[in-house]
N, C-alpha and C positions, 0 to 999 in steps of 0.2 A: 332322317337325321337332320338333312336341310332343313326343312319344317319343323322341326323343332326346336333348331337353334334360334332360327328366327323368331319362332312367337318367343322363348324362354329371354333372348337377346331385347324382344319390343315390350317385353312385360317388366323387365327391369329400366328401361327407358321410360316405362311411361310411371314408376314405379321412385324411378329420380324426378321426375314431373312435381310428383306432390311433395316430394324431401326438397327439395331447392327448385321451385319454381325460376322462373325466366326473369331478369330484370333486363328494363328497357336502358338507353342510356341517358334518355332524358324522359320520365315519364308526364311532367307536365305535356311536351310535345305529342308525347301519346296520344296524353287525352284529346290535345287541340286536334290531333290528327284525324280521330275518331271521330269527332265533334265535325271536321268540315267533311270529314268522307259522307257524310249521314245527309248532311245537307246538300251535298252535293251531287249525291245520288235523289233527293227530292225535287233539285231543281230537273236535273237531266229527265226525269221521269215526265215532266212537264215539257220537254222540250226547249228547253231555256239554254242557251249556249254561256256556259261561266269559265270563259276562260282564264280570266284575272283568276277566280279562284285556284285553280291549277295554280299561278304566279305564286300566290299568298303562300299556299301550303310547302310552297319547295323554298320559301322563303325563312319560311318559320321553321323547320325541321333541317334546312342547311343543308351538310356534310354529316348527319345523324346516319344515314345510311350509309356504312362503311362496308357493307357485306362483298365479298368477293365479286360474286356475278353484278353486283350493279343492277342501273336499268335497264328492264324489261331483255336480259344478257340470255340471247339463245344459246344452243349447243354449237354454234356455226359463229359464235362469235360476236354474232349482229343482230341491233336490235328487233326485237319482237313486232314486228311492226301490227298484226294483229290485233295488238292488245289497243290501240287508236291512240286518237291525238294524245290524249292524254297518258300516252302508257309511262311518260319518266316521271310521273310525281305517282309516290310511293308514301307508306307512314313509314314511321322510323322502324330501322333495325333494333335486335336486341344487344345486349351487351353480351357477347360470347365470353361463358366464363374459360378460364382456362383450362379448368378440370376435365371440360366437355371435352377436348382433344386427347384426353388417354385412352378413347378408343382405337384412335389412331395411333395412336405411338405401340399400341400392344399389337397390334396388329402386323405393320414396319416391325416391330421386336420379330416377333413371331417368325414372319418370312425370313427374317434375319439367320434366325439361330435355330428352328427346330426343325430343318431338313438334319441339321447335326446334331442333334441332340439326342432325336429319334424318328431317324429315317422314317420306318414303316410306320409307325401311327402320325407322323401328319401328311403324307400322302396318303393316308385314309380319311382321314379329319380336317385336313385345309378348309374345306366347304364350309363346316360347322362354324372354322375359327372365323369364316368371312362374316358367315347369317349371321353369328350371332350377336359379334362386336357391331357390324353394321348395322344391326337392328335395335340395338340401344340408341344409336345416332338418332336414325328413322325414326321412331317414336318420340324421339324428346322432341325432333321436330315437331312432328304434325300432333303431338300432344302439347306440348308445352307453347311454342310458338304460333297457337293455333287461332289468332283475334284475326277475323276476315278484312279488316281496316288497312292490310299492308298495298295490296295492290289490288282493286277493279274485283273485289270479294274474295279475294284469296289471302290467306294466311303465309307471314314471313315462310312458317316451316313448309309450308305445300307449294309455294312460290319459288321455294332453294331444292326441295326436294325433287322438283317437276324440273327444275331445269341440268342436276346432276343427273338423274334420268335421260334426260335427253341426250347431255353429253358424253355419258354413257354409251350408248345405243351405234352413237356416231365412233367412239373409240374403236367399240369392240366388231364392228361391221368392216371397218379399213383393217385393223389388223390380224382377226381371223380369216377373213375374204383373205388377203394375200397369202396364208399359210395355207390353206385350201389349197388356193389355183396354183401355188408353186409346187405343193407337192404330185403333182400332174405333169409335170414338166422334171424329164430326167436328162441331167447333163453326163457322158460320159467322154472322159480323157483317156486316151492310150498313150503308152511310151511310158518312158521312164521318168522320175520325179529328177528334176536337176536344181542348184541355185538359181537358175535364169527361169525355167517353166514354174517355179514353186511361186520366187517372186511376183510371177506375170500372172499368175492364178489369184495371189492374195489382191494383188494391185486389181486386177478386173471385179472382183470381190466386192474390194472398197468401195467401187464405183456402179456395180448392180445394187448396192447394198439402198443409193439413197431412188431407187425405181421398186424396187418388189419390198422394202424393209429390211432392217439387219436378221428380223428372224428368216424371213424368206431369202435373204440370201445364206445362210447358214444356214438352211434346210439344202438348199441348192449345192451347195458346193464341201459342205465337210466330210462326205461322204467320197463323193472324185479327186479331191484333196488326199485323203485317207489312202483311196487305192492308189494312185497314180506314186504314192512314196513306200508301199508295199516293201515289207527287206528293209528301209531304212526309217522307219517310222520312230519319231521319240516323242516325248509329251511337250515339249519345248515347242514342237509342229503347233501341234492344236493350239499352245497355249497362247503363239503371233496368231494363229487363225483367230482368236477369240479378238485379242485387241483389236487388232486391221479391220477384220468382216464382219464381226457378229457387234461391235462400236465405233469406234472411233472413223469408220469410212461412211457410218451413216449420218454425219453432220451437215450434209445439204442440202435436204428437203424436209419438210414435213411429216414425208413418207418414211423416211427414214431411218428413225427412232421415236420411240412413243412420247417425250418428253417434247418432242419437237413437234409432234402432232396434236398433243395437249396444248400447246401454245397456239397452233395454228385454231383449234377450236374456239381459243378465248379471242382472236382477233388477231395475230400476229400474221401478216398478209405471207400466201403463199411461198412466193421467192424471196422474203426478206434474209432467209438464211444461205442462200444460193450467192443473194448478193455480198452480201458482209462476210461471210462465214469460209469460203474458199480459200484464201489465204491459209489460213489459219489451218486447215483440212489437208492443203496441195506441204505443208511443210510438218505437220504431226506427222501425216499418213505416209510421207516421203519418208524420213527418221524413222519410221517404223517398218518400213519397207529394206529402208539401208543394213538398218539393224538385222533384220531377218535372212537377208542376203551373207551378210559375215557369219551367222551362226549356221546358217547349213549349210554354207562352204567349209566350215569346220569340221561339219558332223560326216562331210566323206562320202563314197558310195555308198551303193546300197547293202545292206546285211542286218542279221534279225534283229529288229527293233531290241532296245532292252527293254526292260519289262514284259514282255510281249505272254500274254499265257495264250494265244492265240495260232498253233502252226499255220492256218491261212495267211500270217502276216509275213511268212517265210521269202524271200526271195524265188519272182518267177523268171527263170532266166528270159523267157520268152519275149518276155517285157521290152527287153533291150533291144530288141529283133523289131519291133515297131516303129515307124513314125508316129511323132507327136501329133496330135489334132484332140481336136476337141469337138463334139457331136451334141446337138441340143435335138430333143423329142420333145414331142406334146404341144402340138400346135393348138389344140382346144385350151390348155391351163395359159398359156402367151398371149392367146385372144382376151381367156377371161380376167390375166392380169389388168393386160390395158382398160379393157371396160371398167375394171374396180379401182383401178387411181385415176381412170375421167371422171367417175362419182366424186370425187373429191370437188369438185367444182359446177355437182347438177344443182345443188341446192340456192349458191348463189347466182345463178343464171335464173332460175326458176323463179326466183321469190318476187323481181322487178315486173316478170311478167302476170304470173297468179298469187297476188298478195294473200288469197285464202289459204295457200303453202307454209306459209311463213311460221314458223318453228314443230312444221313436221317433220323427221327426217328424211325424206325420199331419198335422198342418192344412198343415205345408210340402207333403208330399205333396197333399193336397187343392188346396192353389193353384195345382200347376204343371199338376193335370189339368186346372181350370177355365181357367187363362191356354189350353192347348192347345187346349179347345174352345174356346175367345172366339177364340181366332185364327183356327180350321177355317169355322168360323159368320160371321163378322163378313161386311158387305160390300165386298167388292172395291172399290168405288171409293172408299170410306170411307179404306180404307190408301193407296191413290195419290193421294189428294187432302190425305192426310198424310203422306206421302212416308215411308212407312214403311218401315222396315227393320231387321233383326236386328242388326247392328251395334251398336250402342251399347249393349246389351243383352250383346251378345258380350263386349264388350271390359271391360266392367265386371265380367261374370261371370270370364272367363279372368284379368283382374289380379288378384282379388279373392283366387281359389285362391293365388297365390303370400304376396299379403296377410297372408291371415290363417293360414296356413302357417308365414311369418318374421316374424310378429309375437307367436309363442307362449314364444320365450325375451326377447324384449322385451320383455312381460310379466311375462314369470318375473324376470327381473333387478331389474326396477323394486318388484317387490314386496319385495324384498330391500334396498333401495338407494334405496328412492323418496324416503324422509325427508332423503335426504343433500343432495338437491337444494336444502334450504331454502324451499320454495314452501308459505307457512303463510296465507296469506290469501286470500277472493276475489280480490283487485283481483290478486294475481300471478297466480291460475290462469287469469283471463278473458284476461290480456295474453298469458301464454308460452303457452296452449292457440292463443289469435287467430293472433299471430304463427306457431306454425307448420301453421296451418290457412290459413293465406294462401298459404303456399307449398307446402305437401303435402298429401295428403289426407285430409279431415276428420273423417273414420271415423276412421280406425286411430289419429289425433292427440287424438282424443275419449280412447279407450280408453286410450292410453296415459296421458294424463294421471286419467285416473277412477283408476288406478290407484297411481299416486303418492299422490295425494288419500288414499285406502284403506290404501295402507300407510303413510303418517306415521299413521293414524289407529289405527295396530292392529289393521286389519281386512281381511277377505280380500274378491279381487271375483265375490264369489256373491249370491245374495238376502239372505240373513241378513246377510252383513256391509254390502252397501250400504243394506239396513232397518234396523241398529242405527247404522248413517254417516249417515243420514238422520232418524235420529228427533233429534239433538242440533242446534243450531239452526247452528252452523259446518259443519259436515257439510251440510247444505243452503243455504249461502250459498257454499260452497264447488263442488257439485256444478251449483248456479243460475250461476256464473260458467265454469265447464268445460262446459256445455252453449250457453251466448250466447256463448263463445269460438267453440267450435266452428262453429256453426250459420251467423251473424253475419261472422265475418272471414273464411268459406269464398269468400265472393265477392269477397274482396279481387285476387284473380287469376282468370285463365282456369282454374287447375290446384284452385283448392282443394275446388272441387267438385264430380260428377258430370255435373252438366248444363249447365254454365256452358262447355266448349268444345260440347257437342252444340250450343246455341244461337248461338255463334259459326258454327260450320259451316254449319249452315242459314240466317243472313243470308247468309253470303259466296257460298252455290250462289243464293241471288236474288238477286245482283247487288250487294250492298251493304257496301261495304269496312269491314270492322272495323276500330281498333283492334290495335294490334300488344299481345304481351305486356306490354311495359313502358308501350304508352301504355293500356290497360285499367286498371294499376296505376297512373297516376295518376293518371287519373280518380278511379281508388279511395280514394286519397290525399285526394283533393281534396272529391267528395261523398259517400264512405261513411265515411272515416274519422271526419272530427269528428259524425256521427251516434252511430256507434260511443262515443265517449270522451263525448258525453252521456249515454247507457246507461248507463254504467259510472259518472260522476258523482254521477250523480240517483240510483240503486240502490243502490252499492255505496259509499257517500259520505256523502254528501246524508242519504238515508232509513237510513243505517247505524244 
């Protein structure tokens, strides 16, 4: 059925090819572009060094190339150095129409609303809805887009397409690598759940959340979370577990939500959100920590959760008879964590040394052999007592293909268009990034707005342009509120973020009735929101 979305998906792509052909933005420039590519591949052929021509041609075409990745814009952010002296004169981009972005938006629909609509056929069917929409994309590229003239014989569309491939590659290697090797590693707590241990669990949470990932720490900890409040278990537990550990604590690394690691791929330097970004983390994650503190001081001892269709959930008295502690196993998954967030940085170490490296992914490579061995090695009853399984891994990776597929002319439009929006201050990027990071997913919602941001600014989304967006001080108040949107209002629903239905799911299989959609969102309303609009207050206000 994969296969056959995809051809049925690339045959209608290529299918809009001949129904609305591609227009350039300036096709005079085109033609010149083609005209000096031709010539200049005759001189080169001779051995003739034309450097001026390179000059002329990025002269003449300007700012025509608005496309998201820029020049020669690897997966790692940085330019391709590879492609030679010449690799930043390029011919022009095409004019992305708009239309081209409904594959994207149906897609975002999709994950949106047809886990509710109809549970069991899109957990049968997700794949198809990724191949297929993503495969109209794919096609109009490398059909439509397809004049060799854009860079060094390559076609705009095989030029965009090769490098969301790449980025690709590199996403989905850090974030299933860490789901892997965490599920190999079993945390267990004894004792009783209390306000003080409950607190100390979420708080430690927040802060593993930006080293293994927020999924890998909610793989890690909703589980011992769960047991440790056994007898007093309510959905209001899970639902601060969700804000705290499965979001809003992973706002300080790259590692630590995919939105933030999207970012880190286009160029935005490792610790830039470690530096900036703590504030802003050390008093949400505090607020929600407080908050969480008062409400299970309320909820009492321990006694049978309500809701509970589970007797397992029953009160063990036994429990009470123990000291607190807490025990970590699986010292092969701990090993191979660490090795797979060192990858985060083999690529840029390697590239100054072996320029023949340079837009391969090897550390992505490195991590998916290390998660394979962390998985082959780990102990078996580590994973069943984590109830582990490839699934959520699956489905993240399989969306993600169509994602970042139909989100490459969504990009490209916005870099053309982004100013038009009127979005010229922090306080609008943290609200319209929030708001639709509440309801869609908070990756591609990141990036699409980093974007916008970029092009009102005059700059493209590669390293150079997000280092010279960043080195001015609104460019990084701007970039500070498009990452706390992102990050922050992901948990406003079950959908805005990766691990926040996985956590649903595993209460509901112990027994413990979540929250519907809309009543998660009120919750959200209710205790994350006005956390939220003090953030933004106090920061983007207040200390303006």
């Amino acid at each position: 059925m994969w296969v056959a979305s995809l051809l049925l998906g690339s045959l209608l792509g290529w299918g809009l090819v001949q129904m609305a052909p591609p227009q350039y933005e300036s096709e005079d420039a085109h033609q010149a572009a083609a005209a000096n590519s031709h010539d200049q591949a005759h001189d080169e052929s001779h051995g003739i060094e034309i450097a001026s021509a390179g000059d002329e041609l990025d002269t003449t075409i300007g700012a025509v190339d608005q496309e998201s990745h820029g020049p020669a814009d690897t997966a790692d952010g940085h330019e391709d150095s590879h492609e030679g002296e010449h690799a930043e004169h390029h011919g022009p981009a095409p004019a992305i129409p708009l239309w081209l972005v409904v594959p994207f938006a149906v897609l975002l629909g999709s994950i949106a609303l047809m886990p509710f609509i109809n549970e069991g056929f899109w957990h049968h069917h997700f794949p198809d809805f990724a191949f297929f929409l993503g495969g109209i994309t794919l096609a109009y590229y490398l059909f439509g887009f397809s004049d060799p003239n854009y860079s060094h014989g390559m076609s705009y569309g095989a030029y965009q397409m090769k490098h969301v491939g790449l980025e690709y590659v590199q996403f989905i290697a850090l974030i299933g690598g860490l789901y892997v090797a965490s599920g190999g590693i079993l945390i267990n707590v004894s004792g009783r759940g209390t306000p003080v241990v409950n607190t100390g669990l979420l708080a430690v949470g927040a802060v593993i959340a930006n080293i293994v990932g927020t999924t890998g720490a909610s793989v890690l900890l909703i589980r011992p979370f769960m047991r440790v409040n056994k007898g007093r278990l309510k959905p209001i537990h899970v639902v601060m577990f969700i804000f705290i550990v499965s979001n809003c604590g992973g706002a300080l690394t790259p590692i630590g939500d995919p939105p933030l690691y999207l970012g880190f791929l286009k160029g935005v330097p490792f610790f830039w959100t470690l530096t900036h970004l703590w504030p802003m983390w050390a008093v949400g994650v505090g607020m929600l920590l407080g908050i969480f503190f008062v409400i299970d001081t309320i909820i009492g001892p321990a006694k049978k959760p309500e809701g509970s269709t589970d007797e397992s959930n029953q009160v063990d008295p036994s429990a009470d008879q123990e000291p607190f502690g807490i025990s970590i196993k699986g010292m092969s998954g701990i090993i191979a964590l660490s090795l797979i967030i060192a990858a985060v940085f083999l690529d840029p170490m390697l590239k100054p040394i072996f320029p023949a490296l340079a837009g391969i992914p090897v550390g992505a490579m490195f991590q998916l052999v290390i998660a394979a061995m962390a998985y082959k090695i780990a102990n078996q009853a580590y994973h069943e007592a984590n109830e582990f399984t490839f699934f959520p891994v699956k489905e993240v990776g399989l969306l993600f293909v169509g994602i970042f597929a139909t989100m490459a002319p969504a990009l490209g439009y916005l870099a053309s268009h982004g100013a038009e929006l009127g979005l010229d201050s922090p306080t609008k990027f943290y609200f319209a990034t929030g708001a639709l990071s509440g309801v869609l997913d908070n990756a591609p919602t990141y990036l699409n707005f980093l974007q916008v941001a970029l092009s009102a600014a005059g700059e493209e989304l590669n390293a150079d342009g997000i280092h010279s967006f960043i080195e001015q001080e609104p460019g990084t108040k701007e970039l500070m509120a498009i990452s706390l949107g992102a990050v922050f209002f992901g948990a406003m629903t079950y959908i805005g973020n990766g691990p926040n239905f996985m956590v649903r799911a595993i209460a509901e299989a112990q027994g413990l009735k979540m929250p519907s959609f809309f009543g998660f969102m009120a919750r959200a309303i209710v205790l994350l929101l006005p956390v939220l609009l003090a953030v933004w207050l106090l920061f983007f206000v207040i200390l303006e």
